[in-house]
C-alpha atoms as a printed R data frame, in Angstrom:
    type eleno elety resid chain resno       x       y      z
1   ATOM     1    CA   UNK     A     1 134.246 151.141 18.801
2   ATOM     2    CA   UNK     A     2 130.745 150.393 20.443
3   ATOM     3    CA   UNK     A     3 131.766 152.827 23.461
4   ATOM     4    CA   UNK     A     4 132.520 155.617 20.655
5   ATOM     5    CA   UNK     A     5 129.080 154.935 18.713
6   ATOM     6    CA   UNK     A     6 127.295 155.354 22.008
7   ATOM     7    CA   UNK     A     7 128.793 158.066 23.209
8   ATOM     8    CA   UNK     A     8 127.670 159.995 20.356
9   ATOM     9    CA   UNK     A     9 124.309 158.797 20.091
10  ATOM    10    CA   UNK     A    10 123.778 161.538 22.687
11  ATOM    11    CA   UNK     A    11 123.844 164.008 19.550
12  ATOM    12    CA   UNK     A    12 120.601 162.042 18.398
13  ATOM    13    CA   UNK     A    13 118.998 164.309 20.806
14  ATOM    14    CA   UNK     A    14 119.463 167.305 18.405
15  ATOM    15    CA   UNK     A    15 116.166 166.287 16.480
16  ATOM    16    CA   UNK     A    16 114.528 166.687 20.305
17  ATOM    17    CA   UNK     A    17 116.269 170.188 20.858
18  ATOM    18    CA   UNK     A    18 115.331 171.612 17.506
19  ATOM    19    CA   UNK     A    19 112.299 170.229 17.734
20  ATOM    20    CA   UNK     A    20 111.305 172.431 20.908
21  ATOM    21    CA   UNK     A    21 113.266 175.405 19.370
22  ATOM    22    CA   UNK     A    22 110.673 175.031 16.289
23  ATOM    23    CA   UNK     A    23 107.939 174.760 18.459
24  ATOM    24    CA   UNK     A    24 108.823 178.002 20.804
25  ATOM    25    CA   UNK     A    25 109.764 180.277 18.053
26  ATOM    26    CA   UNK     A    26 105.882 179.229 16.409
27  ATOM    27    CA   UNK     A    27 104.324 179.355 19.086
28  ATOM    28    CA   UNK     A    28 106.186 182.975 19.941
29  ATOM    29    CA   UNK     A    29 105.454 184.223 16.870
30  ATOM    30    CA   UNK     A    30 102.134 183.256 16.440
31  ATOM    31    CA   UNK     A    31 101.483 184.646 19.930
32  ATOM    32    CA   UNK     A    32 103.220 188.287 18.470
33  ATOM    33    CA   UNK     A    33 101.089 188.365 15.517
34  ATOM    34    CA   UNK     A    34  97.434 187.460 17.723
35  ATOM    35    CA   UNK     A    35  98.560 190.504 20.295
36  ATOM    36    CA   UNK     A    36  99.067 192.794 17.234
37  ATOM    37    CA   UNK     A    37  95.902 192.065 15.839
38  ATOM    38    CA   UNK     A    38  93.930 192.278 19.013
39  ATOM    39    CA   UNK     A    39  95.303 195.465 19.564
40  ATOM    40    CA   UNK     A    40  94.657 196.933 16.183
41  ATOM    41    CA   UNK     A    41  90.974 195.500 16.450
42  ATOM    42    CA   UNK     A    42  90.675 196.886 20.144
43  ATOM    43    CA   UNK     A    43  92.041 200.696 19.265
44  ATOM    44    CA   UNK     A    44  89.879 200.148 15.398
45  ATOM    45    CA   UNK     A    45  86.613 198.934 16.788
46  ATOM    46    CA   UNK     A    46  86.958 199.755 20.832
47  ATOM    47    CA   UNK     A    47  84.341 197.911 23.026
48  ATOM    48    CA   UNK     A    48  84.539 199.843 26.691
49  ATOM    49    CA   UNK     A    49  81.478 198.164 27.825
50  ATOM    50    CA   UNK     A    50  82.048 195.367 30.742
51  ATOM    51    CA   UNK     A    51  81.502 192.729 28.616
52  ATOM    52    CA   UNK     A    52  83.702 193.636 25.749
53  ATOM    53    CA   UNK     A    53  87.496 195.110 28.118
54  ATOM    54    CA   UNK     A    54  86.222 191.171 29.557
55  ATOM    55    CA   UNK     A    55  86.303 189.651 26.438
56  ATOM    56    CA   UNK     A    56  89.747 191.945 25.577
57  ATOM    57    CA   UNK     A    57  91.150 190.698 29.148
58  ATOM    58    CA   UNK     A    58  90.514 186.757 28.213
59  ATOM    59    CA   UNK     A    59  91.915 187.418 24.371
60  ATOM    60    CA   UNK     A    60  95.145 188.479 26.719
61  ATOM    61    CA   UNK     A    61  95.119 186.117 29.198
62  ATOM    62    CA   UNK     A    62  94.539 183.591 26.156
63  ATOM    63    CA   UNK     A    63  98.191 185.089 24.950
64  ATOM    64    CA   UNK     A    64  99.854 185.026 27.630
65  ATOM    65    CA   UNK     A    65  98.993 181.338 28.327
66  ATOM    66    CA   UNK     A    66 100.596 180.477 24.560
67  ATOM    67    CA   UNK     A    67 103.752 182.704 25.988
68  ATOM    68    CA   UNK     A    68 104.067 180.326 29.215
69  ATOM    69    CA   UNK     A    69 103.541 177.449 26.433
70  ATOM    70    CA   UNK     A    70 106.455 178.966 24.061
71  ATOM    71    CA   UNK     A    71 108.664 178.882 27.664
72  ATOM    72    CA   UNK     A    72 108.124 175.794 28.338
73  ATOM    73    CA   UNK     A    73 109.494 174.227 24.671
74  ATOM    74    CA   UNK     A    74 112.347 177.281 25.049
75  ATOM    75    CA   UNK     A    75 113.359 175.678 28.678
76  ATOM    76    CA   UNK     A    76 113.306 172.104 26.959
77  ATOM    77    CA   UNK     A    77 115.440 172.400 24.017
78  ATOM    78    CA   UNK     A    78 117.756 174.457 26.628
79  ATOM    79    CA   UNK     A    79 117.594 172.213 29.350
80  ATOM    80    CA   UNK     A    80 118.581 169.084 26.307
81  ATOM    81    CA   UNK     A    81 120.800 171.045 24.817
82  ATOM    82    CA   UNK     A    82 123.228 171.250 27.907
83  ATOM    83    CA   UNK     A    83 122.482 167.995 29.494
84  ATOM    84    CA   UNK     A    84 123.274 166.432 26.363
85  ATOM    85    CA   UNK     A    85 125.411 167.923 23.899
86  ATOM    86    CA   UNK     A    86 127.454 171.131 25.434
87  ATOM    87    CA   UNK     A    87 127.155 171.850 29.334
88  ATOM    88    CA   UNK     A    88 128.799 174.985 28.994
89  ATOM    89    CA   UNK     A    89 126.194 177.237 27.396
90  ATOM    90    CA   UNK     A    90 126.498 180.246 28.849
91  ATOM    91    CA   UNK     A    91 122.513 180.897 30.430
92  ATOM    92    CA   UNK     A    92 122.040 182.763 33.856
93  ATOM    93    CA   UNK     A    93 122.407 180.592 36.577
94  ATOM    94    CA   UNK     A    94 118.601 180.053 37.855
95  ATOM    95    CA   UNK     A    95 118.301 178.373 33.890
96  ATOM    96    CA   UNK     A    96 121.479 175.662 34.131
97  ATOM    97    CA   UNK     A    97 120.665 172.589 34.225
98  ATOM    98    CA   UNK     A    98 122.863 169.845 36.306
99  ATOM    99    CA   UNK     A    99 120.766 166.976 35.504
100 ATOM   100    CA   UNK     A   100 117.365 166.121 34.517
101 ATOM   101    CA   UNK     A   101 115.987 166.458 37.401
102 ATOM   102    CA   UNK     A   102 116.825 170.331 37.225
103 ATOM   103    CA   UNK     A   103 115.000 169.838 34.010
104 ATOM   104    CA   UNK     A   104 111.972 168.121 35.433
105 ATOM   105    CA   UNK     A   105 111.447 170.945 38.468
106 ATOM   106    CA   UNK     A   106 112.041 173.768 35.770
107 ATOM   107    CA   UNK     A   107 109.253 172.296 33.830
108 ATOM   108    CA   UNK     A   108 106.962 171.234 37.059
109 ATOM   109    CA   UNK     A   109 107.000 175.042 38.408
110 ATOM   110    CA   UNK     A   110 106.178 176.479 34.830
111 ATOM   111    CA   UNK     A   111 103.404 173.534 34.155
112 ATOM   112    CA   UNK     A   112 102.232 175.349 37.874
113 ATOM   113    CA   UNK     A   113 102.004 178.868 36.319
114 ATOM   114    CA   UNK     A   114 100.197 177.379 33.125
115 ATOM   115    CA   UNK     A   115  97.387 175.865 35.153
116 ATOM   116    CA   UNK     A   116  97.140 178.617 36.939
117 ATOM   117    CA   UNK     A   117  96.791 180.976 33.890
118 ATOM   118    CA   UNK     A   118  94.700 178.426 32.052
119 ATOM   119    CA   UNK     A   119  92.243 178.314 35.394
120 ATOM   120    CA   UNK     A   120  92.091 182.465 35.100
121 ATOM   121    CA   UNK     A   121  90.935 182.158 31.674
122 ATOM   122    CA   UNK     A   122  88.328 179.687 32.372
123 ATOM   123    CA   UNK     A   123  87.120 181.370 35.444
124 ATOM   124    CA   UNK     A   124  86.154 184.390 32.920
125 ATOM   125    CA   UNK     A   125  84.616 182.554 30.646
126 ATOM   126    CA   UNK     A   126  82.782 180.881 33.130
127 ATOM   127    CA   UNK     A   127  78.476 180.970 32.123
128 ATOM   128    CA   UNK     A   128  77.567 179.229 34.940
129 ATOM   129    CA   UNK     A   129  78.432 175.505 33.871
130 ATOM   130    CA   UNK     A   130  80.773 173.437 36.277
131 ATOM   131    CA   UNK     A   131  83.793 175.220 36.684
132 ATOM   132    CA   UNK     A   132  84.095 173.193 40.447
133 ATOM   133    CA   UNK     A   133  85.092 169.941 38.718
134 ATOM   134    CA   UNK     A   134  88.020 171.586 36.775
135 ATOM   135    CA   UNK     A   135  88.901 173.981 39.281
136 ATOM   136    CA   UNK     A   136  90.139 171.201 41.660
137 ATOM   137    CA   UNK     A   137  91.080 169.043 38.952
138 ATOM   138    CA   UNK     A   138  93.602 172.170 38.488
139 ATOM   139    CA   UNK     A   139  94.096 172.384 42.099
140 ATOM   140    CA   UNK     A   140  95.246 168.361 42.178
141 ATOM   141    CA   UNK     A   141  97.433 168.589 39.688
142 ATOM   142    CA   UNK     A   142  99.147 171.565 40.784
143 ATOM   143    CA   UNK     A   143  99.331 170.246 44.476
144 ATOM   144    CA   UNK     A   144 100.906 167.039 42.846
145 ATOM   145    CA   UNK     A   145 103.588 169.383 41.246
146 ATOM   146    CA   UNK     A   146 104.158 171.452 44.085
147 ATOM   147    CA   UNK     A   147 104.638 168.398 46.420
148 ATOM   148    CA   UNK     A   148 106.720 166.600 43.689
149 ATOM   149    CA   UNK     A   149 109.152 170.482 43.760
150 ATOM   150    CA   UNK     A   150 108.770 170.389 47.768
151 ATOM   151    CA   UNK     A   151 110.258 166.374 47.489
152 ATOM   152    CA   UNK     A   152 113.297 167.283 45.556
153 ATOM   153    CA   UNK     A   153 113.861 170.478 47.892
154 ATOM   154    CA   UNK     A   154 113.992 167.821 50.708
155 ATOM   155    CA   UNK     A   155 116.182 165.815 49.343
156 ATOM   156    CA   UNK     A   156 119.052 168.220 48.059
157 ATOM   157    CA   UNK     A   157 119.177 169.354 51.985
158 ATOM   158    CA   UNK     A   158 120.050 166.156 52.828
């Protein structure tokens, strides 16, 4: 009885999964609707000066950064979904997870491309404040990722 109860707690983990499926498709949609209206305000009211295709460039970047975000809840609630409740959803084979640890270096190498975006946009914003302090605070944390990837690399040629 207790070994039937526990085995399917594991479908608790639905609340996670749709969780992250609620949060991509927002956070894709709301993404959609901000490039549409940047778009229609940048062919209504074009700004060719340097300062304005800048400001159009960071509105993008911006976008693109809430894209990476949407990804990363997408790769979640896929990555639960088939460690957890059916491991034979059909997904190309660079997006199947084996374990969570497949799940964790999925998530480290698009947390990598995140910073990196997120950097971009702050570098053209940047006014002349400190940008030094958060550039290699962005630089740590992505050499702590990349050497946490290279670690697991190691170890599966073993």
């Amino acid at each position: 009885m207790l070994s039937r109860i526990l085995a399917s707690s594991r479908y608790i983990i639905l609340i996670a999964v749709l969780g992250s499926l609620g949060a991509f498709i927002a956070l894709l949609i709301s993404g959609a609707l901000q490039i549409g209206i940047i778009i229609f305000y940048a062919i209504t009211e074009p700004n060719i000066s340097s300062k304005g295709l800048k400001a159009l460039s960071l509105a993008f970047i911006e976008i693109i950064d809430i894209f990476l975000l949407a990804t990363v809840f997408y790769i979640i609630a896929l990555g639960l979904y088939e460690l957890f409740i059916d491991a034979n959803v059909e997904l190309p084979n660079w997006l199947s997870f084996q374990d969570l640890d497949d799940l964790k270096n999925k998530l480290a190498s698009v947390v990598i491309v995140v910073l990196g975006v997120l950097f971009l946009g702050q570098a053209l914003e940047w006014k002349g404040n400190d940008i030094l302090s958060y550039g290699v605070a962005v630089a740590l944390v992505i050499a702590a990722l990349t050497y946490f990837l290279s670690q697991k690399d190691k170890k599966s040629k073993l």
